[in-house]
N, C-alpha and C positions, 0 to 999 in steps of 0.2 A: 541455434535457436533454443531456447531456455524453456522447459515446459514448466506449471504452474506448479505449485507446491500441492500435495492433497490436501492436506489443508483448504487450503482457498475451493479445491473443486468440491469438496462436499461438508463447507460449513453449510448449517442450517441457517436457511431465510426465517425472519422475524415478520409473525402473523401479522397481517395488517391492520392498520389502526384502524378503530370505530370511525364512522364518520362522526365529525362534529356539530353539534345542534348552533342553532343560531346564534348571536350571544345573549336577545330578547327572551329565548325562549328559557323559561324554568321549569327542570322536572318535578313532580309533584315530591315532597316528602313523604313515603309511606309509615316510616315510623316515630309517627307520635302516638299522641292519647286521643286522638279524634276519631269517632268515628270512619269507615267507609263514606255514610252518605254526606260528613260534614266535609269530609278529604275529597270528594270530588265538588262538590257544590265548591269550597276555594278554589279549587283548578280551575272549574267553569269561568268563575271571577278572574281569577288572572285572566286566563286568555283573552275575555272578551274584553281588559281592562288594556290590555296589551295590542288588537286589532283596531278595538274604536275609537285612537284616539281625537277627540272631535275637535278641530281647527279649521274655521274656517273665515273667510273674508267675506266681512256684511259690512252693508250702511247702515248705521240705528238713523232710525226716521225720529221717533217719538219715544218720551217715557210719559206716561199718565199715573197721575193717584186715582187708585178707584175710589170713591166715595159713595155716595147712599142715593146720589142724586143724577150727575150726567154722566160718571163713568161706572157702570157694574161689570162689564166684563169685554172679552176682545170683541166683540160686536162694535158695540157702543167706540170702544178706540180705533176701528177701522172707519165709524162714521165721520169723527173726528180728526182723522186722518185725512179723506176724502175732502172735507171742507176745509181744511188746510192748506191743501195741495192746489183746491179751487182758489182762495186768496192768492197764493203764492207765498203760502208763510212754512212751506218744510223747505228745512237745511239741514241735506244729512250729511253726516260723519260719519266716513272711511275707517273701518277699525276691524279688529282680531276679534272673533269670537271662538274660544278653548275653552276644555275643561283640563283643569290639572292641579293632580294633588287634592282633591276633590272639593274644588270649587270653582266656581262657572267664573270666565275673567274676561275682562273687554281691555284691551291694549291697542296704544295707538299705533297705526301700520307703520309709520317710519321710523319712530324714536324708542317702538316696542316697550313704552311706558306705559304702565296698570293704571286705564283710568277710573276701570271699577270691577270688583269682583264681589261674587256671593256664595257661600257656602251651598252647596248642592242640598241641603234639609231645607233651604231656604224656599225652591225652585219649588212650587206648588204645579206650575203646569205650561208646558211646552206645546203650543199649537200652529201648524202648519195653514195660513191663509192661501191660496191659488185664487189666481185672476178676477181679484177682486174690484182693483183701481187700476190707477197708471204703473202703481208697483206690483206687478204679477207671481211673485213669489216671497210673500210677509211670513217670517217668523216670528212668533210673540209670543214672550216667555214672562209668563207671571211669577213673581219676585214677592217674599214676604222681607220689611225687615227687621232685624231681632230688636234691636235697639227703639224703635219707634211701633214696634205691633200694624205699619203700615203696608198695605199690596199696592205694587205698583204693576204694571204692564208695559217691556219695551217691546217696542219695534221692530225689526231688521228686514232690510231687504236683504234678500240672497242674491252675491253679488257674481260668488265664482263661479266659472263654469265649471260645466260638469256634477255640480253640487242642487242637490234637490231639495227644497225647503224641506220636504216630508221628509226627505231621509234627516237632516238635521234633528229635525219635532221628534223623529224616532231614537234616534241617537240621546238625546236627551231625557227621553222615557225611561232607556234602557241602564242609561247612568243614574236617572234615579232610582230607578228599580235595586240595581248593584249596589247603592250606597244610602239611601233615605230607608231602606228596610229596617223594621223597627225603632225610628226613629222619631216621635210623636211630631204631629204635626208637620211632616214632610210629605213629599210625595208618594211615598209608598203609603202613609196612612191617608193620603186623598185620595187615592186610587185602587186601595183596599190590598194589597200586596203587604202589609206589614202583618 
């Protein structure tokens, strides 16, 4: 029987590795030229920018142009909606609704082709409807657009489960708050956050 070499019986073990962070997660940079309060305000952003991202499966029922006369705001489009639905003239469409890369995008659920996106400055205001009609859970996102100085207001029902229109309306807040800051005429300057 061969006994081990010393060697072997009293090399030294090698300290154990750190654990590994996830591969989403990113440590903050401490040294730059930014302040403390600028260096954690980006942190905050990352993360939240990294937990929320907002994807979710809706119907868009309707888009309206607001105008001066029958449509001024989601009111008015939910009445319209209502007397639609009484005719039998809503046909909704099954679609993606994401943010990414910071703008709001509607994709079609099977061929995941863009059939419409808007820059997040664009996004004037996210409101969560509950039980209001037939469709019990309407999210309706007021849209400016650059090219035409037009607002429009879409639809969606909320289709998946487990998905709260409010928490969407919230989510959408929260994304504009992160990215329409400072940025005239966006959300954050309609909501006084800029």
């Amino acid at each position: 029987m061969s006994r081990p070499s010393s060697k072997a019986i009293y090399r030294k073990s090698s300290p154990p590795s750190p654990p590994l962070l996830p591969p989403a997660f990113t440590a903050p940079n401490f040294h730059t030229s930014l302040s403390p309060t600028d260096q954690r305000k980006n942190y905050a952003l990352s993360v939240l920018k990294q937990q929320w991202d907002l994807r979710h499966y809706v119907e868009h029922l309707l888009t309206l142009h607001v105008d001066s006369k029958d449509i001024r705001n989601v009111d008015d489009c939910i009445m319209r909606l209502k007397m639609m639905e009484a005719q039998g003239r809503v046909w909704g469409q099954d679609m993606i609704l994401e943010v990414k890369d910071h703008e709001l995008l509607l994709s079609d659920i099977e061929s995941k082709d863009e059939l419409e996106s808007f820059p997040l400055e664009c996004v004037l205001r996210c409101t969560a409807v509950l039980d209001s009609c037939t469709y019990d859970s309407i999210l309706a996102i007021t849209v400016k657009d650059r090219s035409h100085e037009e607002i429009s207001i879409l639809l969606f029902q909320c289709t998946q489960s487990g998905v709260s229109c409010t928490g969407t309306a919230t989510l959408c807040r929260l994304w504009g708050r992160a990215t329409a800051k400072g940025t005239p005429g966006g959300l954050g300057d309609l909501l006084g956050w800029a």
